[in-house]
Structures are given as structure tokens and as C-alpha cells.
N, C-alpha and C positions, 0 to 999 in steps of 0.2 A: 592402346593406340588411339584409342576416344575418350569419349566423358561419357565414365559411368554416373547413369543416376540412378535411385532408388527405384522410379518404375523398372528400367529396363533389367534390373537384378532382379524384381519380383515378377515380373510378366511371365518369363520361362519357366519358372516351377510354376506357379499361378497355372499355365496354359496344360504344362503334364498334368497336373492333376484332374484339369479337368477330360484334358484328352483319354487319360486310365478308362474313364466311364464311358466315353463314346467309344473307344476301342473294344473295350471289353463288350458292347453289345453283338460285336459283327465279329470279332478274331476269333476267338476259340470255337472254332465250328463242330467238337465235339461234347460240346455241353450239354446238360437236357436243357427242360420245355421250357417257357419265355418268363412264368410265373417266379422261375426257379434264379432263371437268371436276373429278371427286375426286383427280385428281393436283394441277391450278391450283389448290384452295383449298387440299391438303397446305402446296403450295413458298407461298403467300401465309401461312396460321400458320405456318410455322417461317421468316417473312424475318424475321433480324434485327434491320433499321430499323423494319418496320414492329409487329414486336414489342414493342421498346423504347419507340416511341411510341403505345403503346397501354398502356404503364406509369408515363406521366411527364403529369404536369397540362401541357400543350402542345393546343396543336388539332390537332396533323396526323392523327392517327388519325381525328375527327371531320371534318376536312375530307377528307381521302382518301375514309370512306365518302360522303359527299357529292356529293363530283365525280361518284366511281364512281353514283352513282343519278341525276346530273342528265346524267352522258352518254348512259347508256342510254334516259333517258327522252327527250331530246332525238330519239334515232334513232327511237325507236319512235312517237313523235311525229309525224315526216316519213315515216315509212315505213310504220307498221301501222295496225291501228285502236284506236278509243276515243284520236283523237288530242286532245280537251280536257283527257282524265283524266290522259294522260302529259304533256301540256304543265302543263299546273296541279303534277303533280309537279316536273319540270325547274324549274320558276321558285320554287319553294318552297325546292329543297337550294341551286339557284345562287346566290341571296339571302343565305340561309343561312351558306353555305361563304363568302363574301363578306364577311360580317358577322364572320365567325369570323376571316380573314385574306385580306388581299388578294391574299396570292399565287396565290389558286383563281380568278382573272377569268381570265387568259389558257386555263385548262384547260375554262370555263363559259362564254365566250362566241367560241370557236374554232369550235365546232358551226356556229355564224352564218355562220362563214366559208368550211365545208366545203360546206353547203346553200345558201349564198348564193350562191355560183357556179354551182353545178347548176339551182340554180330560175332563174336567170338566161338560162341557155343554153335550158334548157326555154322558158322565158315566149320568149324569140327565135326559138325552131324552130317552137314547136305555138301560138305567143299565144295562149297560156291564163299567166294571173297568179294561177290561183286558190293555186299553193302558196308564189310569190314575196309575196301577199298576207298569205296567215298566216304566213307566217315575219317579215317588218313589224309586225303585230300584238302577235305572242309578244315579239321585242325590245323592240319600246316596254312592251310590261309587265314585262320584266324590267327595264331599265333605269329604269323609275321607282320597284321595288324596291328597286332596289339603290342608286338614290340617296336612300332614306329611310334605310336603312339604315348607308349610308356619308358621307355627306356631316355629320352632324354630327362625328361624330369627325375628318373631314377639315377641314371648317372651323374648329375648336377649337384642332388641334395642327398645323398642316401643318407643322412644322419637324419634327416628331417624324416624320414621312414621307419628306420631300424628304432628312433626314438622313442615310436610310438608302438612297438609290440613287445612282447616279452615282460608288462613290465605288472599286470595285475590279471586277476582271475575271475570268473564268474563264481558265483555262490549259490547256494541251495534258494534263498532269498531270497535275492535278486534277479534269478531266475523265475521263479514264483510272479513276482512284478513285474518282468521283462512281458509273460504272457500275458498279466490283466493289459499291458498297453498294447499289443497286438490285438487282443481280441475285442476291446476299445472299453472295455469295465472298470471302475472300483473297487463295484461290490462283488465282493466274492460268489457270492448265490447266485447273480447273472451269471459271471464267468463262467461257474460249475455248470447250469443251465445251458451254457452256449456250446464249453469242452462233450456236452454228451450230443447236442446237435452236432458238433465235428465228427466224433467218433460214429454216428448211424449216418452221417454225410459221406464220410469217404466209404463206408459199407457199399450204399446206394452208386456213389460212383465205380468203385470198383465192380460192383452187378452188372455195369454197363458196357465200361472198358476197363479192364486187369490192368493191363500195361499202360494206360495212360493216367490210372491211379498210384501203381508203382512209379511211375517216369515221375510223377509233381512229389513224390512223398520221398524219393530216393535224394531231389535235389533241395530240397526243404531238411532234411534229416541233415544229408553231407555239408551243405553249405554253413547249417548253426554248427554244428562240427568243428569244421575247418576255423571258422572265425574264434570260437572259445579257446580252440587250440594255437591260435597267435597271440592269446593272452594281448590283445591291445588294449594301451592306455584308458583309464577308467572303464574296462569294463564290468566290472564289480557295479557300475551304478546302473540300473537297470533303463535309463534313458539312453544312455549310450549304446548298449548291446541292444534295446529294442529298436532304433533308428537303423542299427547294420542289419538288419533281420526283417527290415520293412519292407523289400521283393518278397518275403514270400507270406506276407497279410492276405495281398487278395486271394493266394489259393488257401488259406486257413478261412477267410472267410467265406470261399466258394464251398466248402463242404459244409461250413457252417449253414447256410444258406440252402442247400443240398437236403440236410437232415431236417430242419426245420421247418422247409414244403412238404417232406415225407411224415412226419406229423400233423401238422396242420391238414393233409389230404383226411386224416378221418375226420375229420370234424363235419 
């Protein structure tokens, strides 16, 4: 209904990327100490992918920040207080980030899955339904966002949809490469280097809080899952499958980050 120009295509992801790092100092209020976290937003502005897409009229920059503020708010939602205020956020970026690309459903409604089993066991052990109940609640209102949201464009063009899944696979390879571009390497020896700071990163995390190490590792797990299992269009090429898999960098590179302080502490 205007004139698109070039800045105002690149301004919006331009402004998410930057906004990822100002958000990420103050949002996740259960993170450690300040050294820990100004190392994870360093390694998240200088990641490559997520650079790059924060310089190109694309959504991922905007959907990355998105996810990133509807997980957080999701957990803090179930976990802490002023749980309206964070649910009312949660349903706002999930919608949102939905609206922007579909590929952020599996990343925005995985939290359901992680909490839906806990509230399950809970509402069985203690019958009490009161959190099995809002969590009921919170989905039906997500899901009627996001069917306002998505449903016309789905009903309009479903071949321009159905087109693009089912149609190729990931491979052992391109999986291999999909990680060097998340973890932001060429070289292999960094990569490895960085994979064993992950693995003593979410150690350290999980020492801290169990379940808010399970909650990020459950929706990072399900969400490459779910995407490899729609077989969408070129995902065999590992640019493809790394750009749908770019929500969950910054918590790969939070443990990253994580491990690497707890190293670095002997020195």
C-alpha cells in the first residue's frame, strides 16, 4: 500500500539484530554472572549467520528475536511471577514470529510440550489442575491468534505451502555443516573446541536450574525434529536448514558461553 525502498526492508531486521543483544542483557533473568553473559552476546554479534541476516530484507533476524522473547516469556510465565504479563508477551512475538514464517511454530509451541508433561505429572501426583489449566487457556489463545494470522494466507495459496515440504532430506553432511554455521566456524578444531564448551555449558547450566536446562534443550531438540521431519524444499543444503534452526543459536551459544567462562575461571 506504499513504496517499498531498500532501507525500510533492511531497517527492520537491521534494528532485530541489534535489539537480540540489548534484550538478551536484561530478559533472561535466570542466567548467571554478567562476565558469562557479556561473553554470549560478544560470540551472538560476531555469529556470522546471524549477522548476515540481520543485513538482508529476510525475516530470520526478526523471527530469531521473537522466538528468543516468546521462550523466555513462556518460562517465566510457568515459573515466576506477573504470569499475565509474560503470557500476554509470549502470545504477542509467538503470533507474530508465525506471521513472519512458519518455521517459528515448532520453536513457539514446543514450550506446550515441555510444560505439558510436567503439569500433567503434577495435576496426577498433587490433583491440583490449577497449572495444567492455564496452560489450556494460554494455548487456546495462542492458537486462535495464530489462526487469524495464518489461515488467510494458508487458505489463499496452500500449494505455495504444500510445495515446499515433503520434497528433500537432511543428510549426515549437511548436518555436519548446518552446525559449523550455527556455532559460526569453518574450522573444524574450533567447532570441536566450542561443541565441548557447549556440552560443560549446559552441565554448568543445568547445576543451576534442571528444568530451565531441560525447558531450552527440549525445545531446541523438538523444534530441529519437527523441521527435518517436513522434509522442506532444499533442506539437504545446509544453508537452508541452518537459517530455519537460527532461534535456537543464541541458546547454543549461551552454553557455549556458559562452558567457556567455567574454563577460563582457572586461569
Amino acid at each position: 500500500h506504499g513504496g517499498l525502498t531498500e532501507l525500510k526492508m533492511r531497517a527492520l531486521p537491521l534494528l532485530s539484530g541489534v535489539a537480540l543483544l540489548v534484550v538478551a542483557f536484561w530478559l533472561p533473568r535466570r542466567l548467571p554472572d554478567w562476565p558469562t553473559r557479556a561473553l554470549w552476546i560478544a560470540l551472538m554479534a560476531i555469529s556470522p549467520m546471524m549477522t548476515y541476516h540481520s543485513r538482508t530484507a529476510r525475516p530470520y533476524a526478526i523471527t530469531t528475536l521473537l522466538v528468543f522473547v516468546a521462550v523466555l516469556a513462556f518460562y517465566e510465565a510457568m515459573r515466576g511471577e506477573h504470569r499475565k504479563r509474560w503470557a500476554a508477551l509470549y502470545v504477542f512475538c509467538a503470533a507474530l514470529a508465525g506471521w513472519f514464517h512458519l518455521v517459528t511454530l515448532p520453536f513457539t509451541l514446543a514450550p506446550f510440550l515441555f510444560f505439558g508433561v510436567a503439569s500433567l505429572i503434577d495435576a496426577a501426583r498433587r490433583r491440583s489442575f490449577q497449572r495444567l489449566g492455564f496452560l489450556v487457556a494460554l494455548g487456546s489463545i495462542t492458537v486462535v491468534l495464530l489462526a487469524a494470522a495464518l489461515l488467510p494466507p494458508i487458505l489463499g495459496d496452500w500449494q505455495a505451502i504444500t510445495g515446499k515440504t515433503g520434497s528433500d532430506s537432511v543428510t549426515l553432511e549437511s548436518f555436519y555443516r548446518t552446525l559449523l554455521l550455527c556455532f559460526g566456524t569453518a574450522h573444524p578444531l574450533v567447532w570441536m573446541a566450542m561443541v565441548a564448551a557447549f556440552a560443560v555449558g549446559v552441565w554448568q547450566i543445568a547445576k543451576r536450574d534442571a528444568v530451565f536446562a531441560g525447558y531450552l534443550g527440549c525445545i531446541v531438540a523438538a523444534s530441529a525434529f519437527a523441521i527435518a521431519a517436513m522434509h522442506p524444499a532444499w533442506i539437504q543444503h545446509q544453508g537452508a536448514f541452518a537459517r530455519y534452526l537460527q532461534p535456537a543459536v543464541p541458546f547454543l551459544l549461551l552454553a557455549v558461553a556458559s562452558g567457556a567462562m567455567f574454563v577460563l575461571s582457572f586461569l
